[in-house]
Structures are given as structure tokens and as C-alpha cells.
N, C-alpha and C positions, 0 to 999 in steps of 0.2 A: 463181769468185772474180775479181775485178776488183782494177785497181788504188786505185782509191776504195775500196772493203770495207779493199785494207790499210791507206789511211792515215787510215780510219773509226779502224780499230783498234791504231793506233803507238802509243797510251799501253803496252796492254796486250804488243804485240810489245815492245817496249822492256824492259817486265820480264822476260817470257819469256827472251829472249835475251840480257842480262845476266845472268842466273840462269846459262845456258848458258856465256855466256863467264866467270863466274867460276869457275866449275868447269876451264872449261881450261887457263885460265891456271894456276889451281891446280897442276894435275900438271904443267903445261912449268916453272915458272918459280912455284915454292914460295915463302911471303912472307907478307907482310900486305897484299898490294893488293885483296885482294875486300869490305873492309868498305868501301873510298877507291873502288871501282867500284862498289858497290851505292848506296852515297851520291849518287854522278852519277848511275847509272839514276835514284832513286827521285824526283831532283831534278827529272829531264830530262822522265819521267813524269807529275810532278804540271803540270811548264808545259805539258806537249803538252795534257793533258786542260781546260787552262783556251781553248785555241781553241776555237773553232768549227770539226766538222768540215763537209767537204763537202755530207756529208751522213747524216743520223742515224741511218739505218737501213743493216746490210750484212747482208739477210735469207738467204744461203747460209751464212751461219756462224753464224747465231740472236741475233745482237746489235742492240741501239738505245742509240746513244751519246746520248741526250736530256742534259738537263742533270741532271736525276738522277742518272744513271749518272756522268757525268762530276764531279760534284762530290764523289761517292760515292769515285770513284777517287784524286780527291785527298785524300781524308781517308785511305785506308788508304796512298796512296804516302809521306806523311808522317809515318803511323804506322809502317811500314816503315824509313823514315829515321833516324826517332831510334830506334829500339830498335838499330838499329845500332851507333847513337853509343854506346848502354846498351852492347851486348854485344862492343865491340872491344879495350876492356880488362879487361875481365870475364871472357872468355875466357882471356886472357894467365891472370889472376890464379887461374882454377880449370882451368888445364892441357887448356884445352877447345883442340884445334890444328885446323887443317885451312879449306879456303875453302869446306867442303859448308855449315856455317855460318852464314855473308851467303848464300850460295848459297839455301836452303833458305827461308830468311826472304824473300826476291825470289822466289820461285816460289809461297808462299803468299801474298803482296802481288796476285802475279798472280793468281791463284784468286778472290780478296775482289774484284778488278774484274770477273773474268767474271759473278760472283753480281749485284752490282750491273746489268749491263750487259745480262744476258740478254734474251732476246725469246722465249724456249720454254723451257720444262720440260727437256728434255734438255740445253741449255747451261747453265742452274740445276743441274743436277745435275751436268755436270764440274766447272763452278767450285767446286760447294759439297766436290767429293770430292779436288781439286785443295789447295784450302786444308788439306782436314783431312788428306791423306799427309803434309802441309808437317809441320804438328805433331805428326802419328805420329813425324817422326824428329827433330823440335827438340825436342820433351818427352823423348825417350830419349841425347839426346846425349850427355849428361855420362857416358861410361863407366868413370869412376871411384867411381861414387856407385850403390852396389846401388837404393835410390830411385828413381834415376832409369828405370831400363831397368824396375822393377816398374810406375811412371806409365803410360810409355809401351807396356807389354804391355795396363795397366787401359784405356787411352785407346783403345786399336786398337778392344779386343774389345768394347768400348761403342759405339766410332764404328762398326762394321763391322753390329754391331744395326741401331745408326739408319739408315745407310743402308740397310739393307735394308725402313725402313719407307718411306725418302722412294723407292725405285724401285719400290715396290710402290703407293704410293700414287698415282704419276705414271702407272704403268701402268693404275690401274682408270680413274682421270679420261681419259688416252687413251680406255678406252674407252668411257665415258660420252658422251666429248663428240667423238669423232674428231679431233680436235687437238692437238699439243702446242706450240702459239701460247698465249701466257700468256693475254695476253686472248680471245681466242676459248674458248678451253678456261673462263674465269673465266665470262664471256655466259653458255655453254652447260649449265654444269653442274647449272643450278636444273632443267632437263629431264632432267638424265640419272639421277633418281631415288636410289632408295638407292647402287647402284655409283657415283655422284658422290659422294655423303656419305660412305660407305668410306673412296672416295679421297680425301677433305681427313680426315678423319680418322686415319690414315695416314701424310697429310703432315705433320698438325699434329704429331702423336707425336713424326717423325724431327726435326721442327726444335725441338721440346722441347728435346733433346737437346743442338743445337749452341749453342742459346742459358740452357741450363742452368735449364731451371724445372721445379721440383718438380714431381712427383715419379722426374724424369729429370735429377737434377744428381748422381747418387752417385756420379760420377765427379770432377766438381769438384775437392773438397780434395784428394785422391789426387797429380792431376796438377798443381796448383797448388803442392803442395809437393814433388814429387819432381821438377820439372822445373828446367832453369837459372832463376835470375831475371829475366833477359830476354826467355827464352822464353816466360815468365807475363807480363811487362808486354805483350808483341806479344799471345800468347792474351787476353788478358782486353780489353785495348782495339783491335784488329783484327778478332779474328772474333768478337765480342760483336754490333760494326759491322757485318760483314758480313750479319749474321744480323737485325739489325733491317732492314739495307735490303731481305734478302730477305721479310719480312713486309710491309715497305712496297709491295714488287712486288706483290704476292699478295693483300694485302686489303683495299684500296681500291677496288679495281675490283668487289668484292662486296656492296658497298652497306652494310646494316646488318650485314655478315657473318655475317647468318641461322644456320643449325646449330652452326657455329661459335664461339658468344656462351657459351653453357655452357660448353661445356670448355674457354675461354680463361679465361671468370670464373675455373672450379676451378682452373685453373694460376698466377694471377693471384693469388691468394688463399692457397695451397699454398706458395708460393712467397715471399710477401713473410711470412707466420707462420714457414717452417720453416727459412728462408734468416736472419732473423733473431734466432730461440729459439738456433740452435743457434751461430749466431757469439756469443752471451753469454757460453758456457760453454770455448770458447778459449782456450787457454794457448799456442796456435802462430799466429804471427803469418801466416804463409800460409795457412794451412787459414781463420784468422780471415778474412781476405779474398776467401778463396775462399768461403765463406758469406756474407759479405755481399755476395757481386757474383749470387748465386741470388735474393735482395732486391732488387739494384740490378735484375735484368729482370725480376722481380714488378713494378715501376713502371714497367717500360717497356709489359709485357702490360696491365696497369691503361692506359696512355696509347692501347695499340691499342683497348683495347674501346671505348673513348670518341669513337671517329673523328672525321671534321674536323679542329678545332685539337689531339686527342690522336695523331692524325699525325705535326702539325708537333712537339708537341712530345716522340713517341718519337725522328725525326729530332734536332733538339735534343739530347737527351740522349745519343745516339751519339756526337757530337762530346765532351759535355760528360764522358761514360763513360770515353770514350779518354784525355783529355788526365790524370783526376781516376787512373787506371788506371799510364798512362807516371810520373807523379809516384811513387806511392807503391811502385809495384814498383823504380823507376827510382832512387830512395832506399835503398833495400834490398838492390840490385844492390851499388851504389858503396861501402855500409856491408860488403859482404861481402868480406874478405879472405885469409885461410889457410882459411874455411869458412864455409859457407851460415849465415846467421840462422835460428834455429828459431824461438826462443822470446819473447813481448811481453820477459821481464824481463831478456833480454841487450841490450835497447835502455834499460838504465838509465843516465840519465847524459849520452848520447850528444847531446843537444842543446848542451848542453855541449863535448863532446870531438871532435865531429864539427859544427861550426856551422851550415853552406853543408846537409850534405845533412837535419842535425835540420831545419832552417825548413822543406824542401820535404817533408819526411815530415809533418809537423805541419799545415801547410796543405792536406796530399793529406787528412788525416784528418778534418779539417775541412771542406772542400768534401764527401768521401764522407759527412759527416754531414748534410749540407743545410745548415750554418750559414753566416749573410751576414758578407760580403757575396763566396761563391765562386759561381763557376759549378753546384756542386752544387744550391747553393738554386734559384737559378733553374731549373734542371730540373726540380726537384721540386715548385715552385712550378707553372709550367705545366702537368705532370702532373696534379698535385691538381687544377687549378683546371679543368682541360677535362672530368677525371671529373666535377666538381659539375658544372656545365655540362649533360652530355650525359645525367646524371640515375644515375651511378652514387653513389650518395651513401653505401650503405652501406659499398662498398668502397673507396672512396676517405677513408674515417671508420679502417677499418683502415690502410688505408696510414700515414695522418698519423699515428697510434698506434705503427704497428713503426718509422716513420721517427723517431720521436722516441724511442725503446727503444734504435734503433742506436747512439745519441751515448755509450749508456754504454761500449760496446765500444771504440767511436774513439777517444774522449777518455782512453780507459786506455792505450793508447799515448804520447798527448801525456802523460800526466800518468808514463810512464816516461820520456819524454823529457827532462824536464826537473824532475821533482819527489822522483825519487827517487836515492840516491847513485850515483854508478858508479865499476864494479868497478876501474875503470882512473882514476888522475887525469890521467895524460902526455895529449896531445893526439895524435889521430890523425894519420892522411893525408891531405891535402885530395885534393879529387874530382880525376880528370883532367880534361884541355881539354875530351873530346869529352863526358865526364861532366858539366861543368858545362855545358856549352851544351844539352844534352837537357833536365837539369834546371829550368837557367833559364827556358829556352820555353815550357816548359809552366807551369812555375809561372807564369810572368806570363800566357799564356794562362789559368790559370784565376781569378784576380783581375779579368784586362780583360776576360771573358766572363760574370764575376760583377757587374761594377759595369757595366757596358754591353752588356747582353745584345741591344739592340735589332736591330742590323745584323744580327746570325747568326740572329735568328728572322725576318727580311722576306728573310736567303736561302732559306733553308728553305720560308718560304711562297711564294715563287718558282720553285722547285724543284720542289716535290711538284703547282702548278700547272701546270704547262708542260706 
């Protein structure tokens, strides 16, 4: 390891180590300073990855800072940021103490860069196992809440599965192809017969899994609703991301992504039918979301199969996932007080009683429906339109069908928000400072990326070119 390889990779040490020193500071000097240091890492993080490093590759530790990776990295360091902002009074308010906390969220921010940044199979697999301990112990945090510790046992023994499919799958492609150099190993594998096909088989399975497509999401609702609310808005738009970029690693480089097309179709399909049958039938507002975000990557696996512009715009939609993801959990957080939201019908009224956070629940609802003019449309827009494109037309005929089914679900929220009486007439809390500025950004992030989508897709096709 050279001195170049470390400052290849300062975004990623930056979290790392932040991670570390909020923890120690922790036990010396008890407080509130680790959400006020995670916030400088995560900030310090996103500008380092916007240089140029020295140079792109630091092949003894399996990383390629390309701009990929790099821009990759600032998507999650700023997803990492504001969930902060979400969960530093949110904490106070659900008796959640302690700096493991920020801590744990910076340690999985770090994870989501290694994913993005890898250059071999074995560094894709620490970062991808790196993120998910993060969330074994943020889904189980709240130890006040039976819920939460049953999430987080459901979460282990699910993720502890998949990975054992993504280390077994990585294992037979080793030995099909003698490498575990992403690309080499990707060249090799059309030669390395059925023990290649095993192995992407295998693989495809374990990342089923982290990005939640039928008939590998029964964990979803589970941990969507038994975990903190911030910890679902970082899960659902952080490692949603990380898991599209690792498909982006992965199957571009395969061309028509041959064997593969099938059983993405079925997941694709699986996925966008049973992600949104079953959010219809929802009376919990997080399970509800939690099914539709099994939907939300049925359109992202729809935009992989479609390659080329269905690339650029699963890319696209990662951004567009994360920000539509921070809004409506990040609402739900702020609205939560002496106890967690369960249910659509204790949101009656609250547009009303709670102003500042109804608007951004309401526009979360509505961008996750595809309605214009959010950022959601535009995602879905692209998606759809790369599928005709590339000649998926049957599937792409269902998507715009379950996409258009979902609006009844959404719109029943907005339509408790504001159509029906509530139970309370006094007026509520207004949001805190760090609470309103999370909210704010993103809300206007998904209005400015709905009406001007132009810029963020010539980065993207920028991006995935280099």
C-alpha cells in the first residue's frame, strides 16, 4: 500500500474513521456530538470524492475510484447526512441514547462506497457485508420496542442466507474464470461453462435479496416496520443505491447479459405484480412502503434488462429512489412523537395539524406514484421508455399497468392527509431545525429533478461512459 492507494481512497477512510472516532469520543466524553461529527465526515466525504484522485486505480486493496464510484459515493455520503439530520432528534424523542447510532450509520455509508468502488469480487463482498452488519444493528436498535429486536433477528437470518449465496456464487466464478478481478472474471465467464452460470446464478439470488425483488423480499415489511424510522429512510434510499450500483458494476460488462435475461425477466415481473397486489391491501403505513419499494426495483430490474439507456436510467432512478425514500420516511420520522406511526388512518387530518411535514409526505406520495411533475415521473418515464426501446414491450405494458394501480395506494394517504377529519384539532409541533432542513432538500430536490431532469441524466450518461 502506497501513499497514493490512501489518498485514492480518503473519501472512504474519512468514514471509516469518523465512524471510529465517534464512538470514542462516545465513551470519553458522553453527549450529542456524534450526529455534529458525522455530519462533517459525511460532508468532508462527499467534497473529497468530487476531486480528482491521483490516480484511479489502488489495485492492492481492490478499488477503482472512476467516476462511477466517485459520484456513487456521493450519493450515499449525502444520504448518510440527512438521515442524520432525520435521526438526531428522533432519537432524543424515542429514548434511543448512545453515539453507536451516527456511529453505525457512518460505518454503513462506508460499506455503500466500498460496493460502488470495488475492482474484485472479494471487495464487493466486504463492502456489500460491511453495509448490511451496519443495518443488523440500526434495524435492532430501538431496545424499547419488542418489534424492533424481532426486525432485526428477521434481517440477520435472511441476510446471513444471502450471503451465503453471494460467497458461494463468487466462489464457483473464481473458479470458472481464475479471477476475482470484476472484469476479467465478467470476459471469462462465457468460457467457464455451466460453473460460470451457477456462479451468476448464485450471485443473482444473494443480490435478489439486498435489493428486495420477489420472490426474495419477505423480509422487507418485517424490517421496514419494526426498525427506527430513520433507519428505514437510510435502508430504503442508501442501500436500495448501493445495490443498483452493484448491478451496474456487474452487468454491463456482459453485454446482452445472456443467461441472465430470464431470471431477471422473472424477478422483474414478480416483483413489480407482487410488490404492488400486496401494498393495496395495507392498513400499515410502513409495511405499505415497504411493498411498494419491492415495485419500486421491479422497475429498476425492468430498466437493467433493457441495457444502454435502461442503465442510465436505473442509475437515475437510484438518485431519484433515495431522495422520493428520505422525504416520506423522513415525514413519518418528524410526525412521530411519544410513539411510532403504524397505521394510514392516524395520518387523518395531519395535513392540516402538522403543515411543513403533511406537504412533504404528500409530494413523497406523489412523486412515489410517478405523478408530474416529481422526479418520480421522470424515473419511470425513462424506465418505461428504454424498455420499449430495447424491445421489452410486454413488460414494460405491465409495469405502466402496476405503476398506474400503485396511485391508489399513495393517494390514500394524501387523501388522509387532508380529506378526512382528525382525531386531534390543536395544532402540533413544528419539525425541528435539523428536521426541516432534511426535509426541505429533498423536497425541493424532488420537484427541481422533476421539472429539470436534464443535467442529472448527461451526469449519469457521463458516468456510466467513462
Amino acid at each position: 500500500m502506497t501513499i497514493a492507494d490512501l489518498w485514492t481512497i480518503m473519501p472512504l477512510l474519512l468514514l471509516a474513521c469518523g465512524s471510529v472516532l465517534v464512538l470514542i469520543l462516545g465513551a470519553i466524553v458522553p453527549g450529542r456530538y456524534g450526529t455534529a461529527i458525522g455530519v462533517a465526515v459525511c460532508a468532508g466525504a462527499a467534497l473529497w470524492a468530487l476531486q480528482t484522485p491521483p490516480r484511479p486505480l489502488a489495485p492492492t486493496l481492490g478499488v477503482a475510484f472512476t467516476p462511477f464510484a466517485r459520484s456513487f459515493l456521493v450519493l450515499f455520503a449525502v444520504t448518510a447526512l440527512l438521515s442524520l439530520l432525520l435521526a438526531h432528534d428522533h432519537a432524543d424523542r424515542q429514548g434511543l441514547e448512545g453515539e453507536e447510532y451516527p456511529a453505525t450509520i457512518l460505518f454503513g455509508a462506508f460499506g455503500m462506497g466500498v460496493v460502488a468502488s470495488a475492482a474484485n469480487f472479494l471487495t464487493l463482498f466486504l463492502g456489500l457485508e460491511a453495509l448490511t452488519f451496519a443495518f443488523y444493528i440500526l434495524v435492532a436498535y430501538d431496545r424499547n420496542r419488542p418489534a424492533s429486536g424481532e426486525a432485526g433477528l428477521k434481517y440477520l437470518l435472511m441476510g446471513a442466507v444471502s450471503a451465503a449465496f453471494v460467497a458461494f456464487g463468487i466462489a464457483l466464478l473464481y473458479g470458472a474464470t481464475g479471477s476475482l478481478e470484476i472484469g476479467r472474471a465478467v470476459a471469462a465467464s462465457a468460457a467457464g461453462g455451466g460453473i460460470a452460470l451457477a456462479g451468476w446464478g448464485l450471485l443473482l439470488a444473494g443480490l435478489a435479496f439486498k435489493v428486495s425483488l420477489a420472490p426474495a423480499h419477505l423480509w422487507t415489511p418485517d424490517v421496514y416496520q419494526g426498525g427506527p424510522t430513520p433507519v428505514t429512510a437510510f435502508l430504503a434510499a442508501g442501500s436500495k443505491g448501493a445495490a443498483i450500483a452493484l448491478f451496474l458494476l456487474i452487468l454491463p460488462p456482459l453485454g446482452e447479459i445472456g443467461p441472465l435475461r430470464a431470471p431477471l425477466w422473472g424477478l422483474a415481473l414478480l416483483s413489480m405484480a407482487v410488490g404492488n397486489l400486496a401494498a393495496l391491501l395495507q392498513p400499515n403505513v410502513k409495511r405499505m412502503l415497504a411493498y411498494s419499494s419491492v415495485a419500486q426495483m421491479g422497475y429498476v430490474a425492468l430498466a437493467l434488462l433493457s441495457g444502454g439507456r435502461g442503465y442510465e436510467a436505473a442509475a437515475f432512478y437510484a438518485v431519484a429512489y433515495g431522495v422520493m425514500s428520505l422525504a416520506a420516511f423522513g415525514a413519518l420520522a418528524s410526525l412521530e412523537q411519544e410513539r411510532p406511526l403504524e397505521q394510514v388512518d392516524e395520518l387523518r387530518g395531519i395535513g392540516y395539524r402538522r403543515p411543513f411535514q403533511g406537504v412533504v409526505l404528500a409530494v413523497a406520495m406523489f412523486a412515489l406514484a410517478g405523478i408530474p411533475p416529481t422526479v418520480g415521473f421522470a424515473g419511470k418515464f425513462a424506465i418505461f421508455f428504454a424498455a420499449l426501446r430495447a424491445g421489452e414491450t410486454p413488460l414494460a405494458i405491465i409495469g405502466i399497468l402496476t405503476a398506474a394501480a400503485s396511485a391508489y395506494y399513495y393517494l390514500r394517504v394524501v387523501v388522509n392527509l387532508y380529506m378526512k377529519p382528525a382525531e386531534e384539532a390543536a395544532p402540533g409541533p413544528l419539525p425541528t431545525p435539523a428536521e426541516a432542513v432534511c426535509l426541505g432538500a429533498v423536497t425541493v430536490a424532488i420537484l427541481a429533478l422533476g421539472v429539470w431532469p436534464g443535467p442529472l441524466f448527461d451526469l449519469v450518461e457521463a458516468i456510466l461512459k467513462a
